[in-house]
Kinemage of the C-alpha trace (Angstrom):
@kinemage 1
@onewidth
@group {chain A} dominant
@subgroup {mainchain}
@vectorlist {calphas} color= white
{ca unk a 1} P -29.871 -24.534 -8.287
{ca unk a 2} L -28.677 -27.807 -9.981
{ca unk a 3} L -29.951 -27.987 -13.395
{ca unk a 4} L -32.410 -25.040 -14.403
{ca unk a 5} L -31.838 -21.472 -14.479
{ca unk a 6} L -32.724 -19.979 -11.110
{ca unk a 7} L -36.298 -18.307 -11.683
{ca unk a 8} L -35.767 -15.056 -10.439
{ca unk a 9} L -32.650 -14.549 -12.704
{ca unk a 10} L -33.200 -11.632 -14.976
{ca unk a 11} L -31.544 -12.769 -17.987
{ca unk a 12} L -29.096 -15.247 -19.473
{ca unk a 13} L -26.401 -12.235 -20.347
{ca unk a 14} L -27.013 -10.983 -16.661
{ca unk a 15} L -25.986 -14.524 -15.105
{ca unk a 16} L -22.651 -14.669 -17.948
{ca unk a 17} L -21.901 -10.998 -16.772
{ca unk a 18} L -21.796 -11.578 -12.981
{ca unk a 19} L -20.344 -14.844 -12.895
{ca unk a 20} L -17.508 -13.161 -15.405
{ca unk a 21} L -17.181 -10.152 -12.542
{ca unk a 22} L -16.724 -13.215 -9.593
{ca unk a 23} L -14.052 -15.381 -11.589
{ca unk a 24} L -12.006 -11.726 -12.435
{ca unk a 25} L -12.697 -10.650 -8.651
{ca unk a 26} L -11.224 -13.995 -7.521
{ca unk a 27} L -8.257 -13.844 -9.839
{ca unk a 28} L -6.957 -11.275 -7.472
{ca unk a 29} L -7.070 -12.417 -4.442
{ca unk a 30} L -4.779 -14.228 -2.427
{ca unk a 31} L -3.721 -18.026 -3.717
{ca unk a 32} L -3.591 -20.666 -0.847
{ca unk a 33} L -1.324 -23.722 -2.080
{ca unk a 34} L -2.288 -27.177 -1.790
{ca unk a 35} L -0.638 -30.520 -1.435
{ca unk a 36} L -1.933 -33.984 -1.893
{ca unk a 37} L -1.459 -36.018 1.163
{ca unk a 38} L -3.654 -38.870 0.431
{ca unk a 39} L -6.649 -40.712 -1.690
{ca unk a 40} L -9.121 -42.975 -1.727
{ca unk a 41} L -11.761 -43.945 -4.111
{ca unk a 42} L -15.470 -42.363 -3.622
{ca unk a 43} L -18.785 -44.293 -5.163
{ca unk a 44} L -19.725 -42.213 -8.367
{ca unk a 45} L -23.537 -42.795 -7.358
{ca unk a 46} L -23.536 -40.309 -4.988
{ca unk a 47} L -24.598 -36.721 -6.167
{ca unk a 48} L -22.571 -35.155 -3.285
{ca unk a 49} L -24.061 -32.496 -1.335
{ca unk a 50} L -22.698 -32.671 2.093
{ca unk a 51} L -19.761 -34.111 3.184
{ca unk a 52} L -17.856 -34.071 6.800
{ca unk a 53} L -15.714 -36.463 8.622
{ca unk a 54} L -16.011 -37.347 12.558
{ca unk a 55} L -13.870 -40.107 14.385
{ca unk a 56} L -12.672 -42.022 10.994
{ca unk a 57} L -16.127 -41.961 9.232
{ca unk a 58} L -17.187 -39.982 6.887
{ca unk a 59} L -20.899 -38.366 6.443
{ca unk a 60} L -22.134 -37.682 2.884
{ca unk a 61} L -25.519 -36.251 1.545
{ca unk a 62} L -26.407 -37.280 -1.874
{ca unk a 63} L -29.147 -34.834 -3.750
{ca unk a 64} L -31.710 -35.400 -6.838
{ca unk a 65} L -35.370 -36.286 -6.631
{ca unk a 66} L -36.155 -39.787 -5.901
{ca unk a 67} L -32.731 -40.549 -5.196
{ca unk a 68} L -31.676 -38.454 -2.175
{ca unk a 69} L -29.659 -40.052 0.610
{ca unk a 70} L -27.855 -39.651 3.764
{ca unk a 71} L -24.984 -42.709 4.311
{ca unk a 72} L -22.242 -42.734 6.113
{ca unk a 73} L -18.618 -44.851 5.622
{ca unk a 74} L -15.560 -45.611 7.336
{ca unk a 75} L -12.473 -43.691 5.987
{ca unk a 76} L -10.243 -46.433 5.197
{ca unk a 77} L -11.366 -49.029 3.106
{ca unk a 78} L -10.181 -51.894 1.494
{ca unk a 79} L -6.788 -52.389 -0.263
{ca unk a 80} L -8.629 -54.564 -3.085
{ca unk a 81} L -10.315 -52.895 -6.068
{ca unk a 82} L -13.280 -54.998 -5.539
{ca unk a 83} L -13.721 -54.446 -2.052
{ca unk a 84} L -13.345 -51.149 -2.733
{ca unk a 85} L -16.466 -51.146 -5.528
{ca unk a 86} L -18.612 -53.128 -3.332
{ca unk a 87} L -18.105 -52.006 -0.277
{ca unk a 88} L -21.735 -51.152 1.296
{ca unk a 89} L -22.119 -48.231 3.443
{ca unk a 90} L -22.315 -48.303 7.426
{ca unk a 91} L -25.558 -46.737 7.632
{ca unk a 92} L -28.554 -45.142 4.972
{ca unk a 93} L -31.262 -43.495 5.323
{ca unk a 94} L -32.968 -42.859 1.686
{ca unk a 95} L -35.329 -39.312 2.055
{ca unk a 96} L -39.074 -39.104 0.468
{ca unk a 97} L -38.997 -39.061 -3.640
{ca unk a 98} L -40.460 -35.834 -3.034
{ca unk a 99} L -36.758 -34.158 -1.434
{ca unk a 100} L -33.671 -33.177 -2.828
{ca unk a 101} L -30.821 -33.705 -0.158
{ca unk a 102} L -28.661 -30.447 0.464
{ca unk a 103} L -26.289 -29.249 2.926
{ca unk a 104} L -25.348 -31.383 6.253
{ca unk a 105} L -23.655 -30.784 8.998
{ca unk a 106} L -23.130 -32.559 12.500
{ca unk a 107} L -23.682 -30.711 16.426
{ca unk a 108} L -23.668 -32.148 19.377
{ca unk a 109} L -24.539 -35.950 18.023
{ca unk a 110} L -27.082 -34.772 15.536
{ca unk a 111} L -27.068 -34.943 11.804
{ca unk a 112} L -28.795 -31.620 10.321
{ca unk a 113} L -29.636 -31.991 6.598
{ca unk a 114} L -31.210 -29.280 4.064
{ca unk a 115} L -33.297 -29.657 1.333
{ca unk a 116} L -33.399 -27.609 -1.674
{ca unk a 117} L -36.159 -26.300 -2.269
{ca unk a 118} L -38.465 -28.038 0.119
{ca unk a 119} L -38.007 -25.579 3.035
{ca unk a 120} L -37.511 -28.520 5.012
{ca unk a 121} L -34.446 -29.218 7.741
{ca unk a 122} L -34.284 -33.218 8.538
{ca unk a 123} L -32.627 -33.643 11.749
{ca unk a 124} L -31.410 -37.276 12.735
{ca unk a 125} L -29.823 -38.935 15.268
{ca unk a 126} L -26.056 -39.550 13.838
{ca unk a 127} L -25.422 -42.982 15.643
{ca unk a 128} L -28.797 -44.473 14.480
{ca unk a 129} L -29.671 -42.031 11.808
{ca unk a 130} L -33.098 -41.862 13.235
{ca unk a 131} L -34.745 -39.052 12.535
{ca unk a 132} L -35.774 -36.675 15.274
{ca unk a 133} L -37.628 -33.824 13.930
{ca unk a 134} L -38.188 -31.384 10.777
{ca unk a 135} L -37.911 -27.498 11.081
{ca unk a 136} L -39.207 -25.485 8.444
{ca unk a 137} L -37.280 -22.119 7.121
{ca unk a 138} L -37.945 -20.227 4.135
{ca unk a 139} L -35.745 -20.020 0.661
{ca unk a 140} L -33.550 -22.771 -0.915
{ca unk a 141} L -31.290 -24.787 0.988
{ca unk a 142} L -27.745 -25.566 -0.815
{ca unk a 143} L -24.672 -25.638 2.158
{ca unk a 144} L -24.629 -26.387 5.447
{ca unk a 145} L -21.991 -26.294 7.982
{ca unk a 146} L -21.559 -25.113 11.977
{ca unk a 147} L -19.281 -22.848 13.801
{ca unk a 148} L -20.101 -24.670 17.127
{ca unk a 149} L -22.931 -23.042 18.497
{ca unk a 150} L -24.380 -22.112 14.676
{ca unk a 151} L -25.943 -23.456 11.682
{ca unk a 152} L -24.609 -22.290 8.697
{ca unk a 153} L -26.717 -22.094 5.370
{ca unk a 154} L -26.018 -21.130 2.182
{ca unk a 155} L -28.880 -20.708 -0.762
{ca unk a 156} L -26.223 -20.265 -4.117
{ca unk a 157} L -26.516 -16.457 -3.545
{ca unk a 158} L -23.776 -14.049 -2.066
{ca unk a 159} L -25.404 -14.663 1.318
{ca unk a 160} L -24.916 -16.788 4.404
{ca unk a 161} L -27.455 -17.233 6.770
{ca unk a 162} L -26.683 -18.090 10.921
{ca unk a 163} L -29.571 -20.065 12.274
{ca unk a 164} L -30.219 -21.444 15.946
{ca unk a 165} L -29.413 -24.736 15.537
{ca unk a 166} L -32.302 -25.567 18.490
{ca unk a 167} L -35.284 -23.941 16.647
{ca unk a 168} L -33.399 -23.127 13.024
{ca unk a 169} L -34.599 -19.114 13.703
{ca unk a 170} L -32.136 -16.989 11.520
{ca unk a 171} L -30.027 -14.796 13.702
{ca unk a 172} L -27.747 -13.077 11.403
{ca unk a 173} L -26.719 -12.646 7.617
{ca unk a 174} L -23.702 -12.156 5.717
{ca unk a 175} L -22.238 -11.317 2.178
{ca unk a 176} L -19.542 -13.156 0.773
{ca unk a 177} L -17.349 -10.452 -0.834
{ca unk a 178} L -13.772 -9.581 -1.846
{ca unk a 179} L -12.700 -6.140 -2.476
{ca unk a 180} L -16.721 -4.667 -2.116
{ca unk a 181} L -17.454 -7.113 -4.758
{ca unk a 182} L -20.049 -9.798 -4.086
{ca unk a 183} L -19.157 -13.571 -4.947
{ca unk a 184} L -22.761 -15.384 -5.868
{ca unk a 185} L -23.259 -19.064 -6.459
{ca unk a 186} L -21.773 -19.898 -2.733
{ca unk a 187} L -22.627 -24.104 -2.204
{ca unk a 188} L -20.801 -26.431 0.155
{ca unk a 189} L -19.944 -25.115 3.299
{ca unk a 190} L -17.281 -26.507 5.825
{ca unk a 191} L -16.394 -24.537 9.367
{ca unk a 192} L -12.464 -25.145 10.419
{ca unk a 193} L -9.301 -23.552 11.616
{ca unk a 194} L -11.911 -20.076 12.443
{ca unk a 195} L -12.863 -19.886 9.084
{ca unk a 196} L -15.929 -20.803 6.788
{ca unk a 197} L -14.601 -22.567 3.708
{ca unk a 198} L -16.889 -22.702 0.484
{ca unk a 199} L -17.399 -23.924 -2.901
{ca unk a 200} L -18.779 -21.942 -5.806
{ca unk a 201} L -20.906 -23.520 -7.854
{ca unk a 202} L -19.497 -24.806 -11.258
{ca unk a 203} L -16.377 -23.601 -10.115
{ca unk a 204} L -12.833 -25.388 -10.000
{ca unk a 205} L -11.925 -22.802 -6.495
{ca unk a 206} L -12.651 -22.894 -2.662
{ca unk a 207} L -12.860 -19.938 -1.068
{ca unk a 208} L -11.998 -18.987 2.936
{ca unk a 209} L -14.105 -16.804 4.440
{ca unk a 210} L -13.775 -14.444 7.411
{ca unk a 211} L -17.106 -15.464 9.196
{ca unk a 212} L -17.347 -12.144 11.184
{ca unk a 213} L -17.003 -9.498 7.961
{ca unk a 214} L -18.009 -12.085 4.686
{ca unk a 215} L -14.851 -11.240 3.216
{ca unk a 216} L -12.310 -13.795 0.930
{ca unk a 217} L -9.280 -14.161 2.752
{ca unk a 218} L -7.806 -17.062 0.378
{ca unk a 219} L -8.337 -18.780 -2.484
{ca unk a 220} L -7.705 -22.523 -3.540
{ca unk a 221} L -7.447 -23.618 -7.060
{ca unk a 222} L -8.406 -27.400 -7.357
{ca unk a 223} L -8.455 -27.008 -11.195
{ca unk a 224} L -5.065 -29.302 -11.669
{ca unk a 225} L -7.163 -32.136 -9.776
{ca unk a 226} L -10.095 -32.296 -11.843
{ca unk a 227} L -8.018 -32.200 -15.274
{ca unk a 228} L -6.837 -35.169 -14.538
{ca unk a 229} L -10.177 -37.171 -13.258
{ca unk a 230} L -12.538 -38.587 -16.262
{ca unk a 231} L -15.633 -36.443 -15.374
{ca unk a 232} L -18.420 -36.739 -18.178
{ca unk a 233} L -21.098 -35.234 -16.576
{ca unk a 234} L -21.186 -31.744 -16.783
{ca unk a 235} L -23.080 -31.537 -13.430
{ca unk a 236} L -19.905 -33.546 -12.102
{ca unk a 237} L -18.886 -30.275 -9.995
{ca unk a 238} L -16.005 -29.990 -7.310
{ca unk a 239} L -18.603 -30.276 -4.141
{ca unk a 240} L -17.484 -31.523 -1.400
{ca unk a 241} L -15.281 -30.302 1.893
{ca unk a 242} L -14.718 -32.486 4.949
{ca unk a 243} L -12.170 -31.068 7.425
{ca unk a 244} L -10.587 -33.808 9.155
{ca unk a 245} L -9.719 -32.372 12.247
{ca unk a 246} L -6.965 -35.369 13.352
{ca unk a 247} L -4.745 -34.965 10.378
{ca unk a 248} L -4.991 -31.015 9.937
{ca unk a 249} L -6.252 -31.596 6.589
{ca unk a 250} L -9.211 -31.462 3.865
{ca unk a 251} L -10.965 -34.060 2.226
{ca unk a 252} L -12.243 -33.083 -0.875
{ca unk a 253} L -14.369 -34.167 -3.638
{ca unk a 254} L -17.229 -33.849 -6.015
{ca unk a 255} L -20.643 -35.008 -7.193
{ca unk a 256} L -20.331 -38.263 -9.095
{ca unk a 257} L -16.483 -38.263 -8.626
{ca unk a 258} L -14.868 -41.634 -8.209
{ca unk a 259} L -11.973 -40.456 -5.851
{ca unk a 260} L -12.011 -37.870 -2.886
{ca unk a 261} L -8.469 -36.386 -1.819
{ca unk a 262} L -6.580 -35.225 1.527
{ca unk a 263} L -5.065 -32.216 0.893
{ca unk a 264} L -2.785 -29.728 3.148
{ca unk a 265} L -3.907 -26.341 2.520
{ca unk a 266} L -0.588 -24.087 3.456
């Protein structure tokens, strides 16, 4: 959840204790290094939920009520800061006041798209973001990504959840873990190289998961990054992973975050 304290939470000192256990859990396990390949800026607007790359665009979910949105941009842009500030997107499609945009992902030419806590999957065309039906699935909706054949979905627990991606039926479940210790607070989801890569929410790491077993195989610190972006919001999280298969590289980025960055994860 985004801004109030998950209902079924037993207490305040329970939520400080676990998410102490996950940040000492991930402390040990193994560091994946980073370097910056490239940048571009990113509109602050967007509240980024989802976020992928296919053949030089870029897809991108934005959440909150009454503003959700799915848009999609071209990944180079203009050399000019004020080309770059007004640039309009390729293609929108603004959801009901009523939904709060989640997790997306793209199969086989079509744009899948969670909702929090709406129970609601939005699936559109991805050339004319159309929309071509609405599956229904119970529990919250926060990541979504696809192993192929797959959906994906994460709901900010320890858990991953494999749907059919025809009829959205859940076919199997997984914990994220390291070391028999669960990891909770699992968000944006990306599928690449054979492994499911994840944020944690309010969390400066991304995580690589072994999609057979749940278990961390690598861990990727992005804290240096955000020190040095002027983030005011404290909602301004490290949320979003776009694996762009040509360069062999990540995009990454955040909600409200006025640059993304291409990084090579070694």
């Amino acid at each position: 959840m985004k801004y109030v304290i998950r209902l079924f939470c037993l207490s305040l000192a329970a939520i400080a204790n676990f998410c102490y256990a996950d940040a000492s859990t991930l402390s040990t396990a193994p560091k994946l290094n980073y370097k910056i390949i490239a940048e571009r800026s990113h509109k602050p607007s967007l509240f980024t939920q989802g976020f992928l790359v296919k053949d030089d665009y870029f897809y991108e979910s934005s959440g909150l009520y009454a503003k959700s949105q799915l848009v999609t941009y071209p990944v180079a842009e203009p050399e000019s800061t004020w080309a770059k500030m007004t640039a309009q997107f390729s293609k929108k499609q603004n959801l009901p006041n009523r939904y709060f945009a989640e997790g997306l992902t793209l199969l086989n030419n079509k744009l899948y798209l969670l909702t929090w806590q709406e129970s609601t999957l939005f699936i559109y065309d991805a050339n004319s973001f159309n929309l071509l039906k609405s599956l229904y699935y119970t529990g919250e909706g926060w990541g979504l990504a696809n192993d192929g054949k797959q959906l994906i979905r994460s709901d900010g627990s320890s858990k991953l959840f494999f749907h059919n991606a025809d009829t959205f039926v859940q076919e199997k479940t997984i914990q994220v873990k390291y070391k028999q210790q669960v990891i909770d607070n699992i968000n944006e989801l990306e599928y690449a190289e054979g492994f499911i890569w994840a944020n944690i929410w309010h969390d400066n790491h991304i995580i690589k998961i072994n999609p057979t077993t749940g278990e961390i195989v690598g861990v990727v610190d992005f804290s240096e990054i955000i020190k040095n972006i002027n983030l005011k919001d404290s909602e301004s999280v490290l949320n979003g992973i776009a694996y762009d298969a040509n360069k062999k590289a990540f995009w990454i980025t955040g909600k409200q975050w006025p640059k993304m960055f291409l990084v090579k994860i070694n």
